[in-house]
C-alpha positions in Angstrom: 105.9 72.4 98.9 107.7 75.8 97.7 106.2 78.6 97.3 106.1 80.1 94.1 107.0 83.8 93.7 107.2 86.1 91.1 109.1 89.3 91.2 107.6 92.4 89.1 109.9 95.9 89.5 111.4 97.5 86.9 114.8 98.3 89.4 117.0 95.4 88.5 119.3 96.1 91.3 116.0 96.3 93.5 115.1 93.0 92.1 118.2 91.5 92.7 118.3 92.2 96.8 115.0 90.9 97.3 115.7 87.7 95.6 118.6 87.2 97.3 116.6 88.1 100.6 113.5 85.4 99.3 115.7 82.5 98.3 117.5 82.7 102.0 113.7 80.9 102.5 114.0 77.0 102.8 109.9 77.0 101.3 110.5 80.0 99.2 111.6 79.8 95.2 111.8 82.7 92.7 110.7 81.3 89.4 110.4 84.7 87.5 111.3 88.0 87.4 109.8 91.2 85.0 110.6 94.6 84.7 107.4 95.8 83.1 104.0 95.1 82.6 104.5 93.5 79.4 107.2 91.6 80.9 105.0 90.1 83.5 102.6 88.8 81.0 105.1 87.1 79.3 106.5 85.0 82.5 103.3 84.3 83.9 102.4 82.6 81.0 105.3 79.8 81.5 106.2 80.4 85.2 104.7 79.1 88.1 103.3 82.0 90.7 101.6 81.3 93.8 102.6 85.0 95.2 103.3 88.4 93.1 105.7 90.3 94.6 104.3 93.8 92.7 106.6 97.0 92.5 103.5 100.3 92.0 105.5 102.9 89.8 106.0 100.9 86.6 107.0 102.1 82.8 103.7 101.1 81.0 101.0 100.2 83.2 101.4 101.2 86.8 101.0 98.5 89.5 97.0 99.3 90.3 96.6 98.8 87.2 97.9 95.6 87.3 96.1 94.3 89.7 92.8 95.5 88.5 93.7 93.3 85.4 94.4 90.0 87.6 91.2 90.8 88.8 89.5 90.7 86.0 91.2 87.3 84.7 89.7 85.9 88.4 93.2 85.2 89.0 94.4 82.7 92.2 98.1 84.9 92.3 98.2 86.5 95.6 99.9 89.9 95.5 101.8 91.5 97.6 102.8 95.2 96.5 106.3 96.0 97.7 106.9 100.1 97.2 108.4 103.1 98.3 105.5 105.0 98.2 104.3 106.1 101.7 102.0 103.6 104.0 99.8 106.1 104.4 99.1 107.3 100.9 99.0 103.9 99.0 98.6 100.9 101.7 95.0 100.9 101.8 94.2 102.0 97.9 96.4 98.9 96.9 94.6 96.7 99.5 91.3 97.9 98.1 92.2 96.9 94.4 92.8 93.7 95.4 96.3 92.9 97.2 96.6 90.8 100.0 99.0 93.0 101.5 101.8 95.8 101.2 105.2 96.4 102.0 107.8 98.8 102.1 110.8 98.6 100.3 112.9 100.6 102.5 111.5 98.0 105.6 113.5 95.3 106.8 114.3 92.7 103.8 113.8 90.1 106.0 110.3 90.4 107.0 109.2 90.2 103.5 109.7 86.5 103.6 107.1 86.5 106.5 104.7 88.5 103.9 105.1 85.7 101.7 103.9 83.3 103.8 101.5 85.1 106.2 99.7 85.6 102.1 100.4 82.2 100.7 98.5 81.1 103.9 95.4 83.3 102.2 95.8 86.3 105.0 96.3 89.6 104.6 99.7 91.2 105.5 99.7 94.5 107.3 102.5 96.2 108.9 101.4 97.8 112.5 101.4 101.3 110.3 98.9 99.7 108.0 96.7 98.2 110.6 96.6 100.8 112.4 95.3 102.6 109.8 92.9 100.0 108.7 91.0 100.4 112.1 91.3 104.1 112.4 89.5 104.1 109.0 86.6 101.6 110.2 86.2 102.8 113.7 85.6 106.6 112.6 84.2 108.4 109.5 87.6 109.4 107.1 87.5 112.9 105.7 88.4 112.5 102.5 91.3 114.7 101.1 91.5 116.2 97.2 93.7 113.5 96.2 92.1 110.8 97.0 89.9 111.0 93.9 92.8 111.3 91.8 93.2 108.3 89.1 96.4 105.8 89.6 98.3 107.9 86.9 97.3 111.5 87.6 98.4 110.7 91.4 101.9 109.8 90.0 101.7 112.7 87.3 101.1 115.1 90.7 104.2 113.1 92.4 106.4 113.1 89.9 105.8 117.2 88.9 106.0 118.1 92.5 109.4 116.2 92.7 110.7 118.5 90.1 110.2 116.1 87.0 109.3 118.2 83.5 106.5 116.5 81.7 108.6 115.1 79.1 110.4 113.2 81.9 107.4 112.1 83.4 106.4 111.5 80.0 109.2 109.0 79.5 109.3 107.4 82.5 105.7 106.1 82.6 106.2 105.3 78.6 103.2 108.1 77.6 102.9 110.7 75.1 104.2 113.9 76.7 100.2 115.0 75.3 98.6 112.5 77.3 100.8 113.5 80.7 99.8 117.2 80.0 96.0 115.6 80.1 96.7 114.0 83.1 98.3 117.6 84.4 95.4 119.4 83.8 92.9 117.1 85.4 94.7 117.0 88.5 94.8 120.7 88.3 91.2 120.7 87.7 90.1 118.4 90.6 92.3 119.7 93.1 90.9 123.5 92.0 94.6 124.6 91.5 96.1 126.8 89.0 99.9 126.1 88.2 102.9 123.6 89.2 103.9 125.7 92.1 100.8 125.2 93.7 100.3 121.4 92.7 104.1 121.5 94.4 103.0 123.1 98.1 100.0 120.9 98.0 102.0 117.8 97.7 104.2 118.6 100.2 101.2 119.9 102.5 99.5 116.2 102.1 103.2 114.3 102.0 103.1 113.0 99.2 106.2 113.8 98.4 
């Protein structure tokens, strides 16, 4: 029996290689493909999905924020977020919202179809990065930094203003009000006890997150 996958990143060209990566798999069928949250909703509700393959930096509602909503709906899809946001940063925050594992785009295409099946088979999939961090963060006490109590959206608001994006950029790229960005701006200013972009810049690059 096939396994059911749905693709959801709002990079059509993206989108494209990994299908044609997936459907090189003789148990492996794409049977939908979003760009957007919205879009997502819309395909799940006629197409067959046993596995999510879930992009994190989304127009509308980022890709934690999906899966807290499958969550909620006590959903069987399996997810498996594929992003180009550092291991390090976002592996272990997506596996404790509720993914059953997490790739990296710019990792070998073909090992995805092993992520596929390692979390059809109900197991999580780790890279050796990831579980090496997984143990490192059981076996000893993990100081927590700044940013880790950031929300989903200030986190990419930090990102995207430290990679040299103006707020009405940012504003338009995560479809918000360029009001509701500045928000977000300030709380992350606020909880990481720093004063301007420069600063919110250094610290990114201090923490590599950018």
């Amino acid at each position: 029996m096939a396994i059911n996958v749905v693709l959801c990143d709002d990079h059509a060209v993206l989108r494209r290689g990994i299908r044609d990566t997936l459907i090189e798999a003789h148990d492996i069928q794409v049977t939908g493909e979003a760009g957007s949250y919205s879009e997502l909703r819309e395909v799940l509700r006629s197409a067959p999905c046993d596995v999510l393959l879930l992009d994190l930096n989304m127009p509308g509602r980022s890709g934690l924020e999906v899966l807290a909503s499958l969550k909620e709906t006590n959903s069987d899809i399996k997810v498996l977020v594929v992003s180009m946001y550092p291991e390090d940063q976002y592996a272990l925050r997506c596996l404790k919202a509720g993914a059953q594992g997490y790739a990296n785009k710019a990792g070998d295409p073909v090992a995805l179809i092993a992520a596929v099946r390692t979390v059809m088979q109900g197991r999580k999939y780790l890279t050796a990065e990831v579980a090496q961090m997984l143990a490192e963060s059981l076996s000893q006490p993990v100081q927590e930094t700044p940013h880790a109590a950031l929300s989903e959206r200030e986190l990419q608001t930090l990102i995207k203003i430290a990679s040299g994006r103006r707020l009405s950029d940012i504003a338009e790229e995560l479809m918000l009000s360029p009001k509701t960005v500045s928000v977000y701006r300030s709380r992350v200013l606020e909880k990481l006890q720093l004063t301007n972009n420069a600063e919110l810049t250094v610290y990114a690059i201090r923490n590599q997150l950018v």
